[in-house]
N, C-alpha and C positions, 0 to 999 in steps of 0.2 A: 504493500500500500504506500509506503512511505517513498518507495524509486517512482513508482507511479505519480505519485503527487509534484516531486518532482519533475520526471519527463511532460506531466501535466502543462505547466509556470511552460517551460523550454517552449512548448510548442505555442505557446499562449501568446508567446512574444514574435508569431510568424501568423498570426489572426488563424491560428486553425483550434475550434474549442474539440479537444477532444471526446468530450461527455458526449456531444453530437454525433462523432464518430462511431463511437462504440455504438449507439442506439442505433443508427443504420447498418451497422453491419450484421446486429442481429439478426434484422429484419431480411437480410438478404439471403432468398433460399438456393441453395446449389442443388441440383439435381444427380445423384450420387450412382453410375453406374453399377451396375450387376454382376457385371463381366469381368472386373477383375477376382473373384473368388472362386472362379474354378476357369479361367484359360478359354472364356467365350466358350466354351462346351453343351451348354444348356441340357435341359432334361428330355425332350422330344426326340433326336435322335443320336443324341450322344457323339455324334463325330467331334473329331477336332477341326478347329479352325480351320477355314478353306474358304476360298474364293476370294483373293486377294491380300488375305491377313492370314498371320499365324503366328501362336505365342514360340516364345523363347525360355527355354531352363525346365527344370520337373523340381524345384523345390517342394520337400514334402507337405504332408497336410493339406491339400486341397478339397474344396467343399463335392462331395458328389451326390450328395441329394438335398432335396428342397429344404429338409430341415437342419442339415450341416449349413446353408446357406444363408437360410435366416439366424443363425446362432453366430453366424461372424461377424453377417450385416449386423447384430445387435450391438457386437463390440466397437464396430466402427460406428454407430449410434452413441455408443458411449463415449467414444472418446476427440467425437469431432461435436465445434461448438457451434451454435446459430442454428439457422431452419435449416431443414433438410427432404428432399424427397427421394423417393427409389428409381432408379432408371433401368424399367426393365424391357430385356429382347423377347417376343416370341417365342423364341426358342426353348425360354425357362414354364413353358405351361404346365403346369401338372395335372396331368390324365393318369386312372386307371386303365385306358385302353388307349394304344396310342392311336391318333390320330393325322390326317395328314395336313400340312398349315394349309389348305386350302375348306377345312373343315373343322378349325380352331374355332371356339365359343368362349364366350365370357364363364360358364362354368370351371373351364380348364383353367382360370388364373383367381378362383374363387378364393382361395385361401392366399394371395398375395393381400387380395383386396382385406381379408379377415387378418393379414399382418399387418397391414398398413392401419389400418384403424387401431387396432390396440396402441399403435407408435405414436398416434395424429399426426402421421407424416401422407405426403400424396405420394401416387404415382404416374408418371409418365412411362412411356411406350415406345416400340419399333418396331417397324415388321423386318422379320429375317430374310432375306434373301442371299444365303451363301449358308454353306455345311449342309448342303442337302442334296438329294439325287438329282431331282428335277432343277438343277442348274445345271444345264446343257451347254456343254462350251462352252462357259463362262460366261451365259448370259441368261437372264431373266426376263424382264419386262422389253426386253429389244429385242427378244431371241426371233429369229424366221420361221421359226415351229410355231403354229397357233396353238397346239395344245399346252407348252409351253408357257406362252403369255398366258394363257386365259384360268392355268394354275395359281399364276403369281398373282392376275388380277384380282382373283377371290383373293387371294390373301390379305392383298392391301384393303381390299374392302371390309374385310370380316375384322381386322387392325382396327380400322377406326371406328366401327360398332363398336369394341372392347375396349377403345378408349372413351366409349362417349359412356359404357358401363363404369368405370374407375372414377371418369370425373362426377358421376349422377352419386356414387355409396361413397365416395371421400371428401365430394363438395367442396370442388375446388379443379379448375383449368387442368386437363391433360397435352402436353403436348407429343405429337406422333412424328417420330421421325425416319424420313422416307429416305435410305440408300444405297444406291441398288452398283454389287460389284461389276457390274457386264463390261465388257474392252477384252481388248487382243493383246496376247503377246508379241506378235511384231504388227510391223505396219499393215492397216488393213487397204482390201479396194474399193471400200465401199465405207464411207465415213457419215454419208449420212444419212442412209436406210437406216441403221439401228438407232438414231437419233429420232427421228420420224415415228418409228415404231413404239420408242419409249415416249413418245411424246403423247401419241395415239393411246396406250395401255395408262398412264397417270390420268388423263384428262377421264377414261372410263371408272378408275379408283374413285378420282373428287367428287364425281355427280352420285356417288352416293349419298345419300340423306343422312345428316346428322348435325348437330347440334353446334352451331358453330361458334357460340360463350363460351362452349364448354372442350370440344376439340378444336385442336390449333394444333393442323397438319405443318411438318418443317421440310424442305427440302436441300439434303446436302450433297454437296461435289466430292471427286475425287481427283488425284491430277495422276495417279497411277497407282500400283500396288502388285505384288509376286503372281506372276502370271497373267498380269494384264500393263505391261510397261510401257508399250508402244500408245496406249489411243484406249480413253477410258470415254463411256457413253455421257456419262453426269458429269462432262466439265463443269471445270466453274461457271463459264458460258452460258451453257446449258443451263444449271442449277438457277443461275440468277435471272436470266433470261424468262425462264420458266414460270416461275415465283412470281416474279413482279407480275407477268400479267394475267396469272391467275389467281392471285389474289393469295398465294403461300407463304407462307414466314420462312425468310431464307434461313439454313441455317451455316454458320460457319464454326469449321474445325481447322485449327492451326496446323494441322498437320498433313494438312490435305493440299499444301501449295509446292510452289517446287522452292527450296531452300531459302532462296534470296527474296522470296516473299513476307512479307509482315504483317502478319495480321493485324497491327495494333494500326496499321491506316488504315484498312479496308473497313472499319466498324462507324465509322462518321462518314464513312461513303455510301453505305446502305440506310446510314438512319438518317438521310437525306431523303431520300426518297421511299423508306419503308418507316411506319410507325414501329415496328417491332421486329426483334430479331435471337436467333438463340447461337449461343456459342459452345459447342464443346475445344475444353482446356483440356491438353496434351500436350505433351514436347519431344518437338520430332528431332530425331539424330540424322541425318545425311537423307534422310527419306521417311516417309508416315511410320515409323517404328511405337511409336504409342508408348515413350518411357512416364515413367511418373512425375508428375508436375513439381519441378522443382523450382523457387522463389528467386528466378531469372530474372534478366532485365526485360524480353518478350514478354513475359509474364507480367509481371508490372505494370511496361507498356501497354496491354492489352487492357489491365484492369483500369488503371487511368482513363481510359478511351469510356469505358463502359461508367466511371464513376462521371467522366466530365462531357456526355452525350447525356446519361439519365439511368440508375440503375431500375427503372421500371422501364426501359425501353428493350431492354439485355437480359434473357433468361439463358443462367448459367450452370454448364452441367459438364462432369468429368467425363471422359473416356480415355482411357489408356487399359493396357494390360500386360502385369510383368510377372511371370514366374521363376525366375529368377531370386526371389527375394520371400521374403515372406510376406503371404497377401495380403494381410488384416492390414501391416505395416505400410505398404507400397498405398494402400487406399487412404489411410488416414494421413498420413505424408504427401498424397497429391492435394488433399480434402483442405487439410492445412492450410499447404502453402498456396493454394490460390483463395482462401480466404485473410492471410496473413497480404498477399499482393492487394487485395482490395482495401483492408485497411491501411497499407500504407497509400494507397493512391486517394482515399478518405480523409487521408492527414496532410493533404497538400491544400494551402489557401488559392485555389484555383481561379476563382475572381479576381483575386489580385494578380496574379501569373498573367492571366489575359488580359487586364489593363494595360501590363507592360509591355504586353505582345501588342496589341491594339496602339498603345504609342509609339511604338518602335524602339522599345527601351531594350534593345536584346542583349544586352553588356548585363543591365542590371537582373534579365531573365537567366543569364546563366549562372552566372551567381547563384539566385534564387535553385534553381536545380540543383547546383552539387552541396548547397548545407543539405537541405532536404535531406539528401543521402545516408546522412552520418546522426540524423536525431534519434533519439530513442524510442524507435519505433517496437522494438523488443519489450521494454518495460510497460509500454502500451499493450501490446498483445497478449502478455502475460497476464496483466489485469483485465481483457476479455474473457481468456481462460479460466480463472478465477470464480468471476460473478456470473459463468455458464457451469461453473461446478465441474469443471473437465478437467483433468492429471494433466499438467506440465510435463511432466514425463512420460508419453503415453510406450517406449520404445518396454520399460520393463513392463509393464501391464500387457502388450504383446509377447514379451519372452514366456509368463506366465502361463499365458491361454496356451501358448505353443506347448510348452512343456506339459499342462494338462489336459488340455485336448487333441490339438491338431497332431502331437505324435501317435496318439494315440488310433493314429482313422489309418 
């Protein structure tokens, strides 16, 4: 309390009231992926990763069924601070009989819905398209096989019924996010028949009837991925193209551009011309590799953009996956540090930064940027952690679980 009070006065003298800070960031919900606790596997048909992704390492303890899974998501409930909701694939339905995604119902995710309420957290949605048979050549909704399309089309359809089920029993916005791995490993000759065709198969998805308070369909790009490196159908192009005039909430993932791209510009270029937008946080190595979000300068950047555009313009949600490490930890350490990135972009007096921008004062704006850097932004975080009741140390609270559970599976 007492470093706090201090780091308090510090920032006090750069017009930023921290009390303010901390209240907003409570309030800021992250949408917390599924996928890292068991390696994007899900329960329907148990393949591994395929269709442009796939994880990395076999560290032990991985969740393998629905209720291993909600028993770690509980820990990382525990140990990350502010709002929170679940972000789940398709893939994770649980059925006594399996069934195939083009014949998924809301009963198949009935006991997510029955977790999620005991938590009073929501959830949001994705339809699966990849780890499945009927991905023909690495394509789905573009494929030239109409029986093909018109599998994946059900999907997407019967997706956003069981989002519009989740938003009606948790009472409160689901959003469904649409994307789809199709592209070629080399160059193709025909670059935009399957553009056309995926164009054709989403626009049959939308006009299905549903709620549209309560679902909030996203549409996100890719710029390449293993076994589709040459020519991916959801460019960015594509993706934004698409969105804007149909009325879809673009969604961007940083991971998804080619390296020398930055997402922390493109987010005040969309909220120019889109009221609303969703981001998944990632951070890519040399290519979309999905490491776990660590408290980078991207990072940062990104969340800045999202605090000084409007964080009710930016619904924000992790995706990465690392098994390499252990999972509980890799999720609360992404969880972390991109809510640790927004309060530091929360602790900038941003009004006054843009005055000087506005004047042309950019001597006295650079300045302004590298103290910034060096305040004690730590002693701040710490006393979020605190007054959310969360362990400072979440690293042995994981060794813990490890040693009595997860060794044990």
């Amino acid at each position: 309390m007492e470093r706090y009070q201090s780091a308090k006065q510090i920032y006090k003298q750069y017009g930023v009231d921290t009390e303010k800070a901390l209240k907003e960031l409570k309030n800021i919900t992250i949408s917390i992926h599924c996928w890292q606790g068991d390696d994007v596997v899900g329960f329907d048909s148990r393949q591994a990763a395929s269709g442009g992704i796939q994880t990395t390492g076999n560290y032990p303890g991985k969740a393998t069924t629905p209720e291993e899974l909600m028993a770690d998501f509980d820990k990382v409930l525990e140990l990350c601070p502010g709002k929170k909701k679940l972000n789940l694939h398709a893939s994770y339905a649980i059925m006594e009989k399996p069934v195939g995604r083009n014949k998924i119902e809301p009963k198949h995710y009935a006991k997510w819905v029955e977790y999620a309420k005991k938590r009073k957290i929501g959830l949001d949605f994705n339809p699966t398209f990849f780890s499945h048979p009927m991905v023909k050549d690495g394509l789905t909704l573009s494929s030239p096989d109409k029986e093909v399309r018109d599998y994946w089309i059900e999907h997407g359809k019967r997706c956003l019924k069981i989002a519009e089920y989740f938003a009606k029993e948790l009472k409160q916005p689901c959003y469904v996010n649409f994307w789809m791995p199709d592209g070629f490993k080399d160059f193709p000759a025909d670059r935009i028949g399957p553009r056309l065709r995926m164009k054709e198969s989403l626009d049959k998805i939308f006009k299905t009837k549903y709620d549209k308070k309560l679902v909030i369909p996203t549409l996100e790009s890719k710029v390449f991925g293993i076994g589709v490196e040459a020519y991916t159908v959801v460019s960015a192009e594509f993706c934004l193209a698409y969105a804007m005039k149909n009325g879809i909430t673009p969604l961007v993932d940083n991971g998804h551009y080619h390296p020398t791209e930055m997402v922390s510009d493109k987010i005040s270029s969309l909220l120019t011309f889109s009221d609303k937008m969703m981001l998944h946080v990632t951070r890519p190595m040399r290519w979309d590799s999905d490491h776990v979000i660590s408290f980078d300068d991207e990072t940062r950047e990104m969340m800045k953009e999202v605090v000084r555009c409007g964080v009710d313009k930016v619904s924000l949600a992790t995706d990465y996956f690392d098994a390499s490490i252990n999972r509980i930890s890799a999720w609360v350490t992404g969880v972390r540090n991109l809510q640790k990135a927004l309060l530091y972009a929360l602790l900038e007096p941003n009004k006054d930064m843009k005055k000087l921008q506005d004047n042309n004062d950019f001597t006295s704006l650079q300045v302004k940027h590298e103290e910034l850097k060096t305040l004690p932004l730590g002693d701040v975080w710490n006393e979020f952690l605190q007054r959310e009741k969360v362990e400072q140390d979440y690293l042995s609270v994981v060794k813990k679980y490890e040693k009595e559970v997860l060794s044990k599976r």
